[in-house]
N, C-alpha and C positions, 0 to 999 in steps of 0.2 A: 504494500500500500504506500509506502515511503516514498518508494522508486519511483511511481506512480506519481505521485503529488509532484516529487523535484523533475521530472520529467517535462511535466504540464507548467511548472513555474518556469523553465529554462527557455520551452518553445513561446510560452508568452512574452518573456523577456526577449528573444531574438525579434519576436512582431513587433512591440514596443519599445525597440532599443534607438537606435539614432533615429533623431524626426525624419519626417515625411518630408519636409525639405529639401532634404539630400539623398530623397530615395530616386534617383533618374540613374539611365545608361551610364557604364562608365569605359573609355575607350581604355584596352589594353587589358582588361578585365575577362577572368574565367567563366564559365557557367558549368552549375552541375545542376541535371533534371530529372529529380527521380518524380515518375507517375504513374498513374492507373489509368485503364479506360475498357472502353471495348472493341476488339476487332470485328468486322463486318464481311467476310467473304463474299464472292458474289456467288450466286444463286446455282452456276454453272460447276463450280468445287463442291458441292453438296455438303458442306461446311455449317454448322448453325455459328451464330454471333456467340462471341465469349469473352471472360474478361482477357484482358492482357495488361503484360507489367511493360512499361516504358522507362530507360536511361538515358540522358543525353548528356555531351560534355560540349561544350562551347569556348568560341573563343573572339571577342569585339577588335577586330583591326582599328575599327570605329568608331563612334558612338552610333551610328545609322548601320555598317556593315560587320558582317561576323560570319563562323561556319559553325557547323556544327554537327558532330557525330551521334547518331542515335539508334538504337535498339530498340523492337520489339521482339514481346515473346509472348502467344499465348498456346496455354498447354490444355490439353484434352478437349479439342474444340471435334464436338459431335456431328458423326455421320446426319444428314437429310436428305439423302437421294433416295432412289428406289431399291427396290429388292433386287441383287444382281449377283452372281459368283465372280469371283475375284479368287483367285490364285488356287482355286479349286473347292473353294468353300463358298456358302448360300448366306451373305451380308441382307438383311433385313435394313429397313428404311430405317433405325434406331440403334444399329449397332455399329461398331468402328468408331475409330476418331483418330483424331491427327493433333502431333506437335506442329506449331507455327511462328520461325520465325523470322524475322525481318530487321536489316538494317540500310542505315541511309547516309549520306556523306552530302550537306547542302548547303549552301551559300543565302545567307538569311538575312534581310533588310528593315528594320525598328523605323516606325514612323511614330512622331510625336516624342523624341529624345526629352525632354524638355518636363514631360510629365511623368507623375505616379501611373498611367493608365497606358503603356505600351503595346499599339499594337504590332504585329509585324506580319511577312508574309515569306518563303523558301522554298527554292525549289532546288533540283540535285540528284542523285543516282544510287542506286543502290541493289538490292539482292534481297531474295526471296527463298526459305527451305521450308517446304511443307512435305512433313515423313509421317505418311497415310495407312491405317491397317485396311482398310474396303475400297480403297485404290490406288495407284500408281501415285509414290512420290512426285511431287514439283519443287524443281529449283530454277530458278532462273532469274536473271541480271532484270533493273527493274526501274524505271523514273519515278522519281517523287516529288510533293507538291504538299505546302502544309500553310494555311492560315491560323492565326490565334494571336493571343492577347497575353500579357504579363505588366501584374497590378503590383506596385512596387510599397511593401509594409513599411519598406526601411530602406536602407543602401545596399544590405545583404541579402535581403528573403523578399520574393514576389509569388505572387498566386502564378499559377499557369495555367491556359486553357488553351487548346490546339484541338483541330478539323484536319487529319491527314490522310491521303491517299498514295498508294504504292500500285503501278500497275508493271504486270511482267512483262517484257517482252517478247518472251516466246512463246510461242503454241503447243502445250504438252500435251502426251497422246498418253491421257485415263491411264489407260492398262487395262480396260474392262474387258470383259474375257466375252459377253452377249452383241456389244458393239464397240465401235471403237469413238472416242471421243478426241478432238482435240482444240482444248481452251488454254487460254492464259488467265492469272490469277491477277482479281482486283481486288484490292485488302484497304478497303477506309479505316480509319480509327479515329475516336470519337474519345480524349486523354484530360486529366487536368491532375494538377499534383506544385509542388511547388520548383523553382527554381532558387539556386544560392548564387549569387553573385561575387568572387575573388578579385582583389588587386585591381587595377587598371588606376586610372586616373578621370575622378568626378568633372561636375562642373567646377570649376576653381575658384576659390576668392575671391573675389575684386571690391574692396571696401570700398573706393567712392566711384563706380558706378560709370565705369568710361569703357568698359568694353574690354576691358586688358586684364588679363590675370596679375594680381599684387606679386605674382615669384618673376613673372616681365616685366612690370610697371616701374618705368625710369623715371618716373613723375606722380608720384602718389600723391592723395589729396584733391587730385584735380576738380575743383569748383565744377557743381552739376551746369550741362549745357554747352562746357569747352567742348568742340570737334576735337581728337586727340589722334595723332599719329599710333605708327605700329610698337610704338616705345612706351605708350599712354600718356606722352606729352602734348599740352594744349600746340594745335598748329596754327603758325605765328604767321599774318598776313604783314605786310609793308604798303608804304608809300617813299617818295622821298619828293623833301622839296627843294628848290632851289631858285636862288634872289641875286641878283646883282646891285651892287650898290653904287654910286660914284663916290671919286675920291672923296676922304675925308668926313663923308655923309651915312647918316645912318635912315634915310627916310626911304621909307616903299615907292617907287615908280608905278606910277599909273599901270603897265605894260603886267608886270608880277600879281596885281590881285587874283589875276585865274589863277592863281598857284593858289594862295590864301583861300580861295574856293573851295578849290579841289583837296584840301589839307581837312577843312573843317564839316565839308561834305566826308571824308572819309571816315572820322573821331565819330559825328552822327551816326553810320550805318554802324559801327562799330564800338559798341559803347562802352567794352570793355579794351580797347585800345587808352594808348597815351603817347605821347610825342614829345621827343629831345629836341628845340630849335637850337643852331648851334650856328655862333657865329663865326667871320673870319675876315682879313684883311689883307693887303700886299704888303713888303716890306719896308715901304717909307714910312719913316717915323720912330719915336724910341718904342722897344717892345712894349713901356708900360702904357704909353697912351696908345699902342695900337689893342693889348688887352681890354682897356676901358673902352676903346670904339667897337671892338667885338661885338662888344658882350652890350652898347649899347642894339646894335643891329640885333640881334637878338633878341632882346627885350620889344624892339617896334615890333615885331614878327609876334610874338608873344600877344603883346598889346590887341592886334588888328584882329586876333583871332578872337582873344576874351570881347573885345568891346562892340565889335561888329558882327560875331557868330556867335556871342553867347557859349561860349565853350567855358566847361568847370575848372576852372586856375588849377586844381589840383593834377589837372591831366595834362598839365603844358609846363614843360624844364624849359629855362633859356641860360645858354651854355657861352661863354665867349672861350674861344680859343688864340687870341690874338693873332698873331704872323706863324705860328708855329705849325701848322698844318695846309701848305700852299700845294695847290694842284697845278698849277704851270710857275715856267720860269719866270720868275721878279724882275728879270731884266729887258722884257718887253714889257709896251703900251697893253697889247692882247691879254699877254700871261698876267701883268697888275690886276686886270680888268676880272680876271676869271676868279683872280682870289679874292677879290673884294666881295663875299658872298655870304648869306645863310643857307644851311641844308639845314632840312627836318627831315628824319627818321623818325616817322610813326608807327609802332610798332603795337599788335593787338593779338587779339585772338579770335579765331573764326568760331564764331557759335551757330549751333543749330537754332532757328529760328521757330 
């Protein structure tokens, strides 16, 4: 009675062990299926239905793909034909019977990975040995074909319910000694029992929610909404601007406000974007007052955007670099001209909208 009790608490514990949660497909993951059901011969084997015992072993490449090896076996499954001699004896419509067994080798596809409620479908080859007292054994090589479903308790234990059919392919000749017959054997079975699922690797982690497992996540934490790269890094969109100054001046020409447009059109679509304005000059002058003219260019850039686009102060830096960062040479009209500039670098993050 003991046995009994620890027995019944163990299997409830395996049903009730890790939430439902985590009960889905796991790729890399074993299966083992032991079950019960009934075999169905077809009417031409004079066979009646009988129970049989089902094994399978599996194995998930995938979480969607997997194969799987499986046995049947049912034993003393009863004569139903007619009254006929057979190997020189008078077989009655009730007497003889036959061992029956059967296995299968199939390639097996899980839809709805994602849920406790898996259904799948398999198809695959296998063989057939039916060893008959009231007629002529059948063996023969065989296609198979199996729909059913596997209801997940846990991570480890799923109900199982399978619909499978084995047909032979070859046409065996009875043995019957009054005429001669010759059929192939159609063996449906009709199973349910549970499955255990080993190893593999579940759905994974992913604390905030970007699509990326936390053991790849080069960027964890990521603010819901960031688009994230294959790393789980938010993906960083740009702009760049760019202003010409004349000498000594630090005021916006007419010519540059579509730049100042197009800067604070992009902060808008982009709301979680922000922008370095960073200024620059040629190299006339002492470095300090070309510092202070910088960094005033800068500041107008800055200005034009808060005052006239309403953009939040907190998402605009203005940076002067004085002479120290020149793109052409200082010793042409041209190359002064070029350096006398601000670039903006706005840089954001693509959100799903």
């Amino acid at each position: 009675m003991k046995a009994k009790i620890a027995f019944l608490a163990l299997f409830i514990f395996i049903l009730a062990g890790p939430g439902l949660a985590q009960a889905q497909m796991r790729e890399g993951s074993f299966h083992l299926s032991p079950m019960g059901g009934i075999v169905m011969p077809n009417g031409t084997m004079h066979l009646d239905n009988a129970p049989a015992a089902l094994l399978g072993l599996g194995y998930n490449f995938t979480r969607n793909w997997g194969i799987e090896l499986m046995g049947t076996y049912g034993h003393h499954l009863d004569n139903d034909g007619p009254a006929h001699w057979y190997k020189n004896r008078l077989f009655r419509g009730d007497e003889g019977s036959a061992d029956l067994s059967m296995a299968r080798l199939s390639a097996v596809y899980h839809f709805d990975i994602d849920s406790n409620f898996v259904p799948y479908i398999s198809l695959g080859i296998g063989g057939q040995w039916a060893k008959r007292d009231a007629y002529a054994d059948y063996n023969s090589a065989a296609g198979t074909a199996a729909v059913g479903f596997k209801y997940f308790f846990n991570e480890v234990v799923a109900l199982r319910v399978e619909l499978s059919d084995t047909m032979g392919f070859q046409r065996k000749d009875l043995g019957r000694q009054d005429r001669r017959e010759k059929e192939r054997l159609n063996a449906p079975v009709i199973a349910a029992g549970l499955t255990f699922q080993f190893g593999g690797a579940g759905p994974c982690a992913d604390s905030d929610n970007d699509g990326v497992c936390d053991i790849y996540d080069k960027c964890p934490g990521t603010p819901a909404g960031y688009k994230v790269d294959a790393d789980g890094c938010p993906i960083t969109v740009s702009i760049n601007l760019h202003i010409n100054f004349d000498f000594d001046k630090s005021v916006i020409k007419p010519q540059y406000y579509s730049e100042v447009q197009k800067v604070a059109d992009f902060l808008n679509s982009h709301p979680l974007s922000t922008a370095v304005v960073e200024g620059h000059t040629d190299s006339r002058g002492t470095d300090e007052y070309n510092q202070r003219l910088s960094q005033r260019r800068a500041d107008a850039v800055r200005a034009a955007l808060l005052e006239q686009f309403n953009i939040d102060p907190g998402r605009i830096q203005a940076i002067g670099y004085g002479e120290s960062r020149p793109i052409a040479d200082n010793a042409t009209a041209d190359g002064r001209a070029e350096n006398r500039r601000v670039v903006g670098v706005i840089s954001g993050q693509d959100v799903d909208k």
